[in-house]
C-alpha positions in Angstrom: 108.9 103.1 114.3 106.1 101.6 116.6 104.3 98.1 115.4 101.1 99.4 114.4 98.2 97.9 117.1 94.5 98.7 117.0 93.0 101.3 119.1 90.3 100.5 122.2 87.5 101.8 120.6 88.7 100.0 117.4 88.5 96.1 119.1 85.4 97.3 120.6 84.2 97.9 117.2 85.1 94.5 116.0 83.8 93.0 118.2 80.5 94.3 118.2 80.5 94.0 114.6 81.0 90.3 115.2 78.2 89.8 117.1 76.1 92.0 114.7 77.5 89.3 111.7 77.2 86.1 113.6 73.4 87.1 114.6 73.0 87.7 111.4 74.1 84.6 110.1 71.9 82.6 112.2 69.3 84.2 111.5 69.9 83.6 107.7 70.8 79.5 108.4 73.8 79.7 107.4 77.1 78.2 108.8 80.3 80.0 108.5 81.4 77.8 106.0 78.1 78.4 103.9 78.7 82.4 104.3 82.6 82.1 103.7 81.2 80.9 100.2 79.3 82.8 99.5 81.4 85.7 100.6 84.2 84.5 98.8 86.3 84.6 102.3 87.9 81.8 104.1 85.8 80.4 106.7 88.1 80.9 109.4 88.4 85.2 108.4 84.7 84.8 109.4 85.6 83.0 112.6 87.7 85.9 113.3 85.6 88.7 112.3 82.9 87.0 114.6 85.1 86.6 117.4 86.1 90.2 117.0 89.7 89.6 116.1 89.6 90.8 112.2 87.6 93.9 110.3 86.2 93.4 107.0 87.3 95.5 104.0 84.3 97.8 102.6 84.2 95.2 99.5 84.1 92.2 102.2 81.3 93.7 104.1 79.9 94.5 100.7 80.0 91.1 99.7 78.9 89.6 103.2 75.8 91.6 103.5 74.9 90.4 100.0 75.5 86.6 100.7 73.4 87.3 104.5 71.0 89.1 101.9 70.5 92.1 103.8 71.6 95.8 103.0 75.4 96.2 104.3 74.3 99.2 106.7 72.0 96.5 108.8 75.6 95.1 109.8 76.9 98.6 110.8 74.5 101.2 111.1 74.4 102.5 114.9 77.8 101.5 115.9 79.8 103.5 118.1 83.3 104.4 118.9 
C-alpha cells in the first residue's frame, strides 16, 4: 500500500491557511510563542501551520481562533480547493 501524501489542492490549502493565521496573528500582537499558549500547541506546530507544512485539527483551529479572538470561520471562510 502507497505512503499516504497530501493532494495539490490540499498544500495549497495549507498554505493559504497559513498566511490567513500568521496575518492574523500580527494583527492580534501576538508572537507564535504567545498563540502556541494560548492555543495549547507547540510553538513550532504553529511555525508549520504558518509555513504551510501542517493542518490544524477542527479542535485546534477551534482553539486558535479563540486565543486570536476571532470566530474560527474568519480563518477559513472563502478558501478554495
Amino acid at each position: 500500500m502507497p505512503a499516504s501524501r497530501a493532494r495539490p489542492d490540499d498544500e495549497h490549502l495549507a498554505q493559504e491557511f497559513g498566511r490567513r493565521l500568521k496575518a492574523a496573528r500580527a494583527e492580534a500582537g501576538l508572537t507564535q510563542e504567545q498563540l502556541a499558549e494560548g492555543a495549547g500547541v507547540h510553538p513550532t506546530y504553529i511555525s508549520n501551520m504558518e509555513r504551510g507544512y501542517s493542518s490544524p485539527t477542527l479542535g485546534t483551529l477551534v482553539r486558535l481562533a479563540a486565543a486570536l479572538e476571532l470566530d474560527p470561520a474568519q480563518l477559513v471562510q472563502g478558501l478554495q480547493p
